[in-house]
C-alpha positions as CSV (number, residue, x, y, z in Angstrom):
1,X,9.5,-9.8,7.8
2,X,7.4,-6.9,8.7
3,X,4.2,-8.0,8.0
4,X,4.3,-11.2,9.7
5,X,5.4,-9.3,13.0
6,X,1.5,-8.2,13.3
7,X,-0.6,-10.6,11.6
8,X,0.5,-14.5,10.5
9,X,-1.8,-13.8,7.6
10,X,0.7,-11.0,6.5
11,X,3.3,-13.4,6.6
12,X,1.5,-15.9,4.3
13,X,0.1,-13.2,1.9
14,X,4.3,-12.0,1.7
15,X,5.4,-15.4,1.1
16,X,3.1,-15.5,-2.0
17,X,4.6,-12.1,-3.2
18,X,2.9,-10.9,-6.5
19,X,0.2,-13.6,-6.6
20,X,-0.8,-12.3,-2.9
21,X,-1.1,-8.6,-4.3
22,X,-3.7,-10.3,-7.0
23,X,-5.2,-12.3,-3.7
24,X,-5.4,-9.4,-1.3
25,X,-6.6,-7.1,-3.9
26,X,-10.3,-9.4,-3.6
27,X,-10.5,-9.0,-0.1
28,X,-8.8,-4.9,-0.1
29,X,-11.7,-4.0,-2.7
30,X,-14.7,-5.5,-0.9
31,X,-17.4,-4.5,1.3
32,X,-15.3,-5.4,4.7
33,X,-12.0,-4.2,3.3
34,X,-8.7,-4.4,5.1
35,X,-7.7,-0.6,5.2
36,X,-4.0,-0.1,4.0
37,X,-3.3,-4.0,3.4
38,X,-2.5,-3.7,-0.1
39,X,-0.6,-0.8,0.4
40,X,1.5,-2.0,3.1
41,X,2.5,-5.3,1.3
42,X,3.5,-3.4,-1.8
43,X,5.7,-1.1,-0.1
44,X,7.1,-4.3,1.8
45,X,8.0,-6.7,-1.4
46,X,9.4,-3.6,-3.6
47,X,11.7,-2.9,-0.4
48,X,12.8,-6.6,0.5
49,X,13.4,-7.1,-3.6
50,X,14.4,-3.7,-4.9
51,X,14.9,-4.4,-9.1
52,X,11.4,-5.8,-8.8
53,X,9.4,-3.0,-7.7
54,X,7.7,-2.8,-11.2
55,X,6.3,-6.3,-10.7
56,X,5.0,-5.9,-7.5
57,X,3.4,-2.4,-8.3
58,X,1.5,-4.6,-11.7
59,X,0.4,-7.0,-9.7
60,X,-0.7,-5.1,-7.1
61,X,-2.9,-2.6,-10.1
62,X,-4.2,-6.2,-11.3
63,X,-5.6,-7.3,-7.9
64,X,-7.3,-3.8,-7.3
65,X,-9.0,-4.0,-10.7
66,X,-9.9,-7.8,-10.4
67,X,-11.3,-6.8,-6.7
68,X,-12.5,-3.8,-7.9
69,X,-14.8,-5.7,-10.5
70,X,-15.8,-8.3,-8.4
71,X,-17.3,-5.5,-6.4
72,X,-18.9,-4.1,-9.5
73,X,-20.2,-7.0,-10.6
74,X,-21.9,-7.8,-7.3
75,X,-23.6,-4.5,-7.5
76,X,-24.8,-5.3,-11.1
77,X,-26.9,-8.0,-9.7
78,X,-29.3,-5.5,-8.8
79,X,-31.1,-2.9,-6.2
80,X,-31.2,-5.9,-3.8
81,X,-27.9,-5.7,-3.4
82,X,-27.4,-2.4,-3.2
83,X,-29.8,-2.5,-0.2
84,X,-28.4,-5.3,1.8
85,X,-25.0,-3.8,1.5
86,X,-25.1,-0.1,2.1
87,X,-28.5,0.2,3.8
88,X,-27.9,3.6,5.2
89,X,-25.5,5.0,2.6
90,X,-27.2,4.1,-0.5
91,X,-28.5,7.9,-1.5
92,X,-25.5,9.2,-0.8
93,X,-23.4,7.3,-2.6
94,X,-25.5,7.4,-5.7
95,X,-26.1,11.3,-5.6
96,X,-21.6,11.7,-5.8
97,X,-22.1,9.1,-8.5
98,X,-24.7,10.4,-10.9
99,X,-23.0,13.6,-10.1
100,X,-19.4,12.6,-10.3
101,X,-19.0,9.4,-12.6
102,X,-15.7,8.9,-14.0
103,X,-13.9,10.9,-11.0
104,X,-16.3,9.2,-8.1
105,X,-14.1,5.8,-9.2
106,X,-10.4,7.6,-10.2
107,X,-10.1,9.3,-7.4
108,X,-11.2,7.6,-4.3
109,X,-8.5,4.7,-6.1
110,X,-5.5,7.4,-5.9
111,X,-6.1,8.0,-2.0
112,X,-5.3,6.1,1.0
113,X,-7.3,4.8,3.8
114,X,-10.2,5.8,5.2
115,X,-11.4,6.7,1.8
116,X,-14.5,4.7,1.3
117,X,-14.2,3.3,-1.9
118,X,-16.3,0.0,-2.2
119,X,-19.7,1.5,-2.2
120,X,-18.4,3.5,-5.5
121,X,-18.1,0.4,-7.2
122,X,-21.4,-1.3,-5.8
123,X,-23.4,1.8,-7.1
124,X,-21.3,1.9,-10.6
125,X,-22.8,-2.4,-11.2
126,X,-25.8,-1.3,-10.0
127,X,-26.1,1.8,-12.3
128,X,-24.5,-0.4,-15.6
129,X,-21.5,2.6,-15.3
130,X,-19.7,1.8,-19.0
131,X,-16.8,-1.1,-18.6
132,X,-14.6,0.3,-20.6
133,X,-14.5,3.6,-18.6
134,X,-14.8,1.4,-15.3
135,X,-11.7,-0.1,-16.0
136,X,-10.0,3.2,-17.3
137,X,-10.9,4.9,-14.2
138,X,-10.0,2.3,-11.6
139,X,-7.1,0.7,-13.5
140,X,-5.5,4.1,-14.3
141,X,-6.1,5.4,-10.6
142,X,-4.3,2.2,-8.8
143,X,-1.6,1.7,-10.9
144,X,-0.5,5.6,-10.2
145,X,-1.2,5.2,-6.7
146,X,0.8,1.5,-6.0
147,X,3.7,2.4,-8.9
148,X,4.4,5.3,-6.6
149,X,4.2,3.2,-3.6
150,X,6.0,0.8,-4.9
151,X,9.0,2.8,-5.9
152,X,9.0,4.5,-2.3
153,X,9.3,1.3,-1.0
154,X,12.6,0.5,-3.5
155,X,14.2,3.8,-2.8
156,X,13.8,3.8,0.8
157,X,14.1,0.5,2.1
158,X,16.7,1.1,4.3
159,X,14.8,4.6,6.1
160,X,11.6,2.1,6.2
161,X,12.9,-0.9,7.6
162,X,14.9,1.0,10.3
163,X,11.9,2.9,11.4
164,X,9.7,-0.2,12.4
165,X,13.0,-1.8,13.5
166,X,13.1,1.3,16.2
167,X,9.1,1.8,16.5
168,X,7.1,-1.6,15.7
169,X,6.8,-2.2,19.1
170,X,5.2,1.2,19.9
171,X,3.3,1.5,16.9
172,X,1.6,-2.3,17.5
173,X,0.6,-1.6,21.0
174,X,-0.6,1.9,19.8
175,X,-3.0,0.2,17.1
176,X,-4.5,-2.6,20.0
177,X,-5.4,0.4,22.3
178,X,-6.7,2.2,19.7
179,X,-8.5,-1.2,18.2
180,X,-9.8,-1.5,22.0
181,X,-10.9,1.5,22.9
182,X,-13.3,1.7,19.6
183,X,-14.3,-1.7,20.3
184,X,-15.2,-0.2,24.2
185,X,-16.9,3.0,22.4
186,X,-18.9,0.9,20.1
187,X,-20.2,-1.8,23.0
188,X,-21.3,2.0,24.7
189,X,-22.8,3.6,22.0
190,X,-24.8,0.1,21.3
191,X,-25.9,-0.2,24.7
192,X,-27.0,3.7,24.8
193,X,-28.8,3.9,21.7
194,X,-30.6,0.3,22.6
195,X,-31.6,1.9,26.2
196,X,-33.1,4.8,24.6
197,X,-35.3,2.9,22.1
198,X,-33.3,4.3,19.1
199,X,-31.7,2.5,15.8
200,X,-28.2,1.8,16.4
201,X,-27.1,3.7,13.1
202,X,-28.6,7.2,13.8
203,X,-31.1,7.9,10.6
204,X,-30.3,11.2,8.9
205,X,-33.6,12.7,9.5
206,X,-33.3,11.8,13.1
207,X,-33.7,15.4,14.9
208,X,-30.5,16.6,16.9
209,X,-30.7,17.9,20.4
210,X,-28.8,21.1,21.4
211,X,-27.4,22.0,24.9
212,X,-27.0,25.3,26.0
C-alpha cells in the first residue's frame, strides 16, 4: 500500500477506508493540520477499489465538513480562542473574512495545500458566520474538490501506482531533506532572532532594514 510505505499511520488510516476519510477529516481540518493527508488517501482507496470512488469521495466531503465544524465550533467559544490560536494572524484573517464571507470558506476548501484554511473557520465561530451558509460553502467546496480527486484516482490507477512504484524512493528521501533542512533553518532563525533580543515571529510593524 502506498501510504503505509511513509507513515504506519497511513497504513492504519487505509485499513479503515471510508471511516478513516471521516477520521482524518478531524485532524486535516484543524489548527495543526496534516497538509495533503485527506487528499492523498482519497486518491489511494478510489485507485485500489475503482467502482467505489463515489463512496470514498462522500466520505471524504463528510470528514472535511465534520472537521470543518469542529473547527468552527471551537472558534464560536469566543475571542479567547481566537487569541490563543492565531495570535499573530488574527487581523488578517478577519479583514478577508468580513470582506470575503461566503468565498473566504468555498474557496480555500477547493484548493490544495498550503492554502491556509483553518483560521477561516476559527474566525467564521468566532464571528457567528450563518450555519446554513457555513455548511453550503464548505460542504459544496470539498465535495467538488475530493469527487474530482477521487475519480482521478479511479481513472488512473494504473499511471499513479506505477509512478510511486518508479519514484517513492526518490520522492521519500526528497521530503526528509526537505523536512530537515527546515527543521535546520528554523533552529537558525530561532537562535538569531533570540540573540538579537527580537520576538521569534517578526511583528508586522517591526521596521525592515535595507542593504545597499
Amino acid at each position: 500500500m502506498l501510504l503505509a510505505i511513509y507513515f504506519p499511520l497511513g497504513a492504519w488510516m487505509e485499513r479503515l477506508g471510508g471511516l478513516g476519510l471521516i477520521l482524518l477529516g478531524f485532524a486535516d481540518n484543524s489548527l495543526l493540520p496534516l497538509p495533503g493527508s485527506m487528499d492523498a488517501l482519497t486518491i489511494v482507496l478510489s485507485a485500489h477499489q475503482k467502482s467505489w470512488w463515489p463512496y470514498y469521495a462522500t466520505m471524504a466531503t463528510i470528514g472535511g465538513i465534520v472537521g470543518g465544524y469542529a473547527t468552527y465550533a471551537l472558534g464560536a467559544k469566543g475571542e479567547n480562542a481566537i487569541d490563543k490560536k492565531l495570535p499573530k494572524k488574527k487581523e488578517t484573517i478577519y479583514r478577508i473574512f468580513n470582506r470575503y464571507g461566503f468565498w473566504s470558506l468555498f474557496v480555500p476548501a477547493l484548493l490544495p495545500p498550503p492554502v491556509p484554511y483553518s483560521p477561516f473557520l476559527l474566525v467564521a465561530g468566532a464571528l457567528k458566520y450563518s450555519r446554513r451558509n457555513f455548511f453550503i460553502a464548505v460542504g459544496t467546496g470539498r465535495a467538488i474538490r475530493y469527487f474530482l480527486l477521487a475519480w482521478l484516482g479511479s481513472t488512473y490507477h494504473r499511471q499513479i501506482f506505477h509512478f510511486f512504484h518508479l519514484y517513492y524512493r526518490p520522492i521519500l528521501w526528497t521530503l526528509v531533506g526537505l523536512g530537515v533542512a527546515g527543521g535546520i533553518a528554523a533552529v537558525w532563525w530561532t537562535w538569531k532572532r533570540k540573540r538579537e533580543g527580537k520576538p521569534v515571529v517578526p511583528d508586522p510593524k517591526e521596521p525592515r532594514t535595507h542593504t545597499a
